[in-house]
C-alpha positions in Angstrom: -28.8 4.4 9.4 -27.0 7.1 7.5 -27.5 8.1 3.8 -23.8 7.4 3.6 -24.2 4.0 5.3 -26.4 3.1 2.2 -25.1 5.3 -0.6 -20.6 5.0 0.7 -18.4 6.2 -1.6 -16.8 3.7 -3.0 -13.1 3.1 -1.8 -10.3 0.9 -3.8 -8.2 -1.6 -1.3 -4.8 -2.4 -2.1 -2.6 -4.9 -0.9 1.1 -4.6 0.0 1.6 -7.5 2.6 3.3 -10.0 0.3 5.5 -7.1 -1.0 6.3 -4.4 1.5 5.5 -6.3 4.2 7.0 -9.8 3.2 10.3 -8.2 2.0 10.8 -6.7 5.5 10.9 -10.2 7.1 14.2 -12.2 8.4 12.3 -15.8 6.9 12.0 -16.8 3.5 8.4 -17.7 3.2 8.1 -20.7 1.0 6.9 -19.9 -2.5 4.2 -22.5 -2.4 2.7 -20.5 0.9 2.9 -17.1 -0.6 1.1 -18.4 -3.8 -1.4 -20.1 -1.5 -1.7 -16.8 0.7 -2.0 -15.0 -2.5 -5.1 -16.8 -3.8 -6.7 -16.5 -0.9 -6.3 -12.6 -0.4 -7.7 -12.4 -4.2 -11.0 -13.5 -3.2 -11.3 -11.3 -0.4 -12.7 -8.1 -2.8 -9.2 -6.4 -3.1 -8.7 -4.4 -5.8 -5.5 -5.0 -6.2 -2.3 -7.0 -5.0 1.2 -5.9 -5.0 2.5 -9.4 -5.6 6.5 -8.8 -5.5 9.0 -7.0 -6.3 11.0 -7.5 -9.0 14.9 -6.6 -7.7 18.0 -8.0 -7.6 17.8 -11.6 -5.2 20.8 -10.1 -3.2 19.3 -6.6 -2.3 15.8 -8.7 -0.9 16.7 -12.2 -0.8 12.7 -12.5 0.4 11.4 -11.6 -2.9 14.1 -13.9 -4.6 11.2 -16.4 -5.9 9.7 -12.8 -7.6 8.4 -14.7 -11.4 7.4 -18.5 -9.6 4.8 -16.4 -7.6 3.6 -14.1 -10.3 3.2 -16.8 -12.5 2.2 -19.3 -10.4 -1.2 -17.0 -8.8 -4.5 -17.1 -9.9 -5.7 -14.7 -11.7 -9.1 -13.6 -10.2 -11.5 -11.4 -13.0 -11.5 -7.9 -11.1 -8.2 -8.3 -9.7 -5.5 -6.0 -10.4 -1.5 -7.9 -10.1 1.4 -5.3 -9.4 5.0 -5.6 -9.1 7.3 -3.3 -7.8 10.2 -2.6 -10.7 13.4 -0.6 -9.5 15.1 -0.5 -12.9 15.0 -1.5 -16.8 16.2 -5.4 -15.9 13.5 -5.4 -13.1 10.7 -3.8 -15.9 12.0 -6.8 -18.6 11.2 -9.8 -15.5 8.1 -8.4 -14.3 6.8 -7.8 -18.7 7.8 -11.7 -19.0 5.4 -12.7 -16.2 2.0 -10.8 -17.4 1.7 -8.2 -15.0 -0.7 -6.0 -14.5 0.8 -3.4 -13.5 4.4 -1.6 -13.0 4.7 0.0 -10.2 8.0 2.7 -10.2 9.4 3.9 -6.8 11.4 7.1 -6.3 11.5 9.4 -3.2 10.7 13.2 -3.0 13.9 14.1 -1.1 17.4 13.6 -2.1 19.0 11.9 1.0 16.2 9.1 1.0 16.4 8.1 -2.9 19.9 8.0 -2.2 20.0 5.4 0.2 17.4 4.0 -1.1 17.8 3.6 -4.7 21.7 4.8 -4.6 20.9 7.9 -7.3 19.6 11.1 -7.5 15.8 11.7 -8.2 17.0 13.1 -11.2 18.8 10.0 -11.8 15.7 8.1 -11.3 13.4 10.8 -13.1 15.7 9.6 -16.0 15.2 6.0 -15.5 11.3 6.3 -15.2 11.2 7.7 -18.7 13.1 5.3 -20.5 10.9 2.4 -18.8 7.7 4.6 -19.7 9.5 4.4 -23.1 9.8 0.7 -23.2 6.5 -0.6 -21.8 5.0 1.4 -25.1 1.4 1.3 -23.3 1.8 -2.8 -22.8 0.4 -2.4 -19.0 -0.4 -0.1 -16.6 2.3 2.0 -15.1 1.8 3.7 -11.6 4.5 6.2 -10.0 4.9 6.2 -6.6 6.8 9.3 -4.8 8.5 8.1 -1.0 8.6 10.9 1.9 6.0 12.9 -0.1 4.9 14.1 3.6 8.4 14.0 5.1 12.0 12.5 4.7 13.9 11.1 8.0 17.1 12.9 6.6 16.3 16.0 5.0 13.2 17.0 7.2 10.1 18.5 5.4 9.4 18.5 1.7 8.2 21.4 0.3 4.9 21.0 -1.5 6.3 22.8 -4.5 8.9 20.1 -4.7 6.5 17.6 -4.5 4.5 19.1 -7.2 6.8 19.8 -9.4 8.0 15.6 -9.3 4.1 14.6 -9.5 3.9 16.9 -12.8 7.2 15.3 -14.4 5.4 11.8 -13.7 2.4 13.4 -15.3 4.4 14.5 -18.6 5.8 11.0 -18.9 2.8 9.6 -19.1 1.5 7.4 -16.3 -1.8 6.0 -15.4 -1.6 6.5 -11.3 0.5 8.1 -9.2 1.3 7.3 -5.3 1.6 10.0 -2.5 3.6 7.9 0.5 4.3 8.6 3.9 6.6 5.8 3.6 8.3 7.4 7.3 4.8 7.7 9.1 5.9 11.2 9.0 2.7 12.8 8.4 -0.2 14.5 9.9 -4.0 14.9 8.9 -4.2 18.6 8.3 -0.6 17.8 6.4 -2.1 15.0 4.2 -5.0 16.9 3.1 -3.5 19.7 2.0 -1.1 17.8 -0.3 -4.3 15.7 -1.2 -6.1 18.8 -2.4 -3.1 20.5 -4.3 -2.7 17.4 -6.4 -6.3 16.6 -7.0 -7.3 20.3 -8.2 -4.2 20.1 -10.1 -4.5 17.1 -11.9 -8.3 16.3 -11.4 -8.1 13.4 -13.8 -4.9 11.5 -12.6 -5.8 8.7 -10.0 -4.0 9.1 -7.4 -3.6 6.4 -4.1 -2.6 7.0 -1.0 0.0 5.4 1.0 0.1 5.4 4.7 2.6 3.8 7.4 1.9 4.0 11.2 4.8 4.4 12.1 3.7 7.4 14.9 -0.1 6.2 15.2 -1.7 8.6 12.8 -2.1 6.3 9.9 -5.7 5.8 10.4 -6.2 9.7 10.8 -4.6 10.3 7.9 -6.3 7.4 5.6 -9.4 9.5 6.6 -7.8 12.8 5.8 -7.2 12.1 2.6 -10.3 10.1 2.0 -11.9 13.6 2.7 -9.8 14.9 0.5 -11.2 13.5 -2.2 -8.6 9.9 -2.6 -10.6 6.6 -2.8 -7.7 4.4 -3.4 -5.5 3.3 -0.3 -2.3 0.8 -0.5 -2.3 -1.2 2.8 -0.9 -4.2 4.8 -2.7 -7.0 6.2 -1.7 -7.1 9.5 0.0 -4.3 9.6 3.6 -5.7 8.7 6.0 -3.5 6.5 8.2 -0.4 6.9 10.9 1.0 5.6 14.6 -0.3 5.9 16.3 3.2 5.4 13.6 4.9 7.4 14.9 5.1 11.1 12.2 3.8 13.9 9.8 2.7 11.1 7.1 0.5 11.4 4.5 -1.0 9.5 2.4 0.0 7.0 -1.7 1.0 7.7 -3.4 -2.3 8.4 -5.6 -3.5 6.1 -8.2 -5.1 8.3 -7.7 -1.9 10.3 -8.5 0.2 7.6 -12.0 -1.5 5.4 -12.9 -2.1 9.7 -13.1 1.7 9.9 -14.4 2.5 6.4 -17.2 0.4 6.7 -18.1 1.5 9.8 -18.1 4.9 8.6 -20.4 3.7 5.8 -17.8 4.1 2.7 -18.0 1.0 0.4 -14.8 -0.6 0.3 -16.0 -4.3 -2.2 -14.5 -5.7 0.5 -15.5 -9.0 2.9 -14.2 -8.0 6.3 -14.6 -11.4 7.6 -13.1 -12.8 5.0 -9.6 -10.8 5.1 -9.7 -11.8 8.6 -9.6 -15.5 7.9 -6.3 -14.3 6.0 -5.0 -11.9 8.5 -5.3 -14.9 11.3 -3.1 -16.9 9.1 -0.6 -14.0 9.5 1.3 -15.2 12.8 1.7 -18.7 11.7 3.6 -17.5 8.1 5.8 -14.6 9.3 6.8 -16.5 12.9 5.4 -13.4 14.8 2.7 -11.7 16.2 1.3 -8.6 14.0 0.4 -5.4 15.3 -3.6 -5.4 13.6 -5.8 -4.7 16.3 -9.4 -5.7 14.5 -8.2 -9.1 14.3 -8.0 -9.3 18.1 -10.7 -7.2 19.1 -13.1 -8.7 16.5 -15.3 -5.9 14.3 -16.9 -3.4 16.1 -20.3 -5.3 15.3 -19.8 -8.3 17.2 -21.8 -8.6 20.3 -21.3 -11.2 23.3 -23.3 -12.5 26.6 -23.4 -10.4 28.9 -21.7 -11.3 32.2 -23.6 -12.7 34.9 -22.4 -10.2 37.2 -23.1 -7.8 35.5 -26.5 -8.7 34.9 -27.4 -9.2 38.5 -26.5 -5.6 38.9 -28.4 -4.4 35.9 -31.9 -6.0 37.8 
């Protein structure tokens, strides 16, 4: 066994399912099962959960129960609880219900935000300040930037552009900052250089990662960027998510994908593989389809079985 087997790095885990993915699915999932599903992912050594986001009922009707579940969850000691906020009404619902954290959403490009968020990222560069302004330092408050590595409209982003955005989020204040391929748009050698600009930049900020596999690179790229020097990754069990103004998107990085491949690499993600796969089996049943996660049906790479008598009459 490796050094790095026994002494990983450590990696932080977070969970997007019952945001990003949930939001992205033609069901209403009963509040009572998301809460349920909820508690269960806490105890799986996640470092954090996106629980919901806190829109307008008519823009995701699938997140309309948004306060019942985050005030309805357990709260497990060493959990972090998110919610997405998209504006000051969204910031006032999710303060109300004792979240952890605020997580703001804006994209790099100009064609995405707008059909996205229906502004300019100036426009929303605005609005992030005055919530900054109004959560005074009474939670956490994390900035994520969309098509950091690419926008479906617009084409590439320079770097400089998504510098210069990452350094206003800086100025304002925020704990954490996002980088998101939210198009799958990316590429390894492409996610490490962004990873390194930002880091030698801003050495102290904590940034995450944010990965969709939308082209099949999402695990190449959690790895890039883990080289790079990020240790905290968002994530979807099962691999369910996208991105409804992101043309031929698919899901996000899948979870039990992801801490499969970490561990096996020897990073130490806190995590109990077995344990998220209890959750990730559950999966099928709540969203009324199969999910895309392959470890789930494969089983971890450390499983072992008979071997076939055939075989073994050969092998004589």
């Amino acid at each position: 066994m490796s050094n790095l087997s026994k002494n990983g790095k450590r990696i932080y885990i977070q969970e997007v399912s019952v945001r990003d993915g949930f939001q992205m699915e033609p069901i209403f999932i009963p509040t009572d099962r998301k809460v349920e599903f909820i508690n269960g992912l806490s105890r799986t050594g996640l470092a954090k959960i996106e629980v919901t986001s806190f829109t307008s009922p008519k823009a995701i009707p699938a997140l309309a129960d948004a306060e019942a579940v985050m005030c309805r969850i357990d709260r497990v000691p060493g959990v972090e609880y998110a919610a997405l906020v998209p504006n000051m009404r969204g910031c006032e619902r999710a303060l109300s219900c004792g979240v952890d954290e605020i997580n703001l959403v804006m994209s790099a490009s100009d064609s995405h935000n707008m059909a996205n968020l229906r502004m300019t990222p100036q426009q929303s560069l605005e609005q992030f300040e005055q919530i900054v302004a109004a959560v005074g330092g009474r939670v956490r408050l994390n900035a994520s930037l969309s098509t950091t590595f690419g926008c479906p409209f617009d084409g590439e982003v320079p770097l400089s552009r998504v510098l210069d955005t990452v350094a206003r989020f800086v100025d304002m204040g925020v704990d954490g900052v996002t980088l998101c391929d939210t198009t799958g748009m990316a590429n390894p050698a492409q996610v490490a250089r962004v990873c390194d600009a930002a880091r030698q930049r801003w050495p102290d900020m904590v940034f995450t990662a944010h990965f969709h596999n939308t082209r099949g690179m999402g695990l190449a790229n959690v790895l890039a960027a883990a080289q790079s020097g990020i240790d905290r990754f968002d994530a979807s069990l099962g691999g369910l998510g996208g991105c409804p103004f992101a043309p031929g998107a698919s899901g996000n990085v899948c979870t039990e994908d992801m801490v499969h491949m970490l561990e096996a690499m020897g990073y130490d993600t806190g995590v109990d593989l077995e344990a998220l796969l209890v959750r990730a089996r559950q999966l099928p049943d709540i969203v009324q389809h199969d999910i895309p996660g392959q470890v789930v049906k494969a089983g971890p790479w450390t499983r072992r079985y008979p071997v076939p008598a055939a075989k073994a009459a050969q092998g004589a």
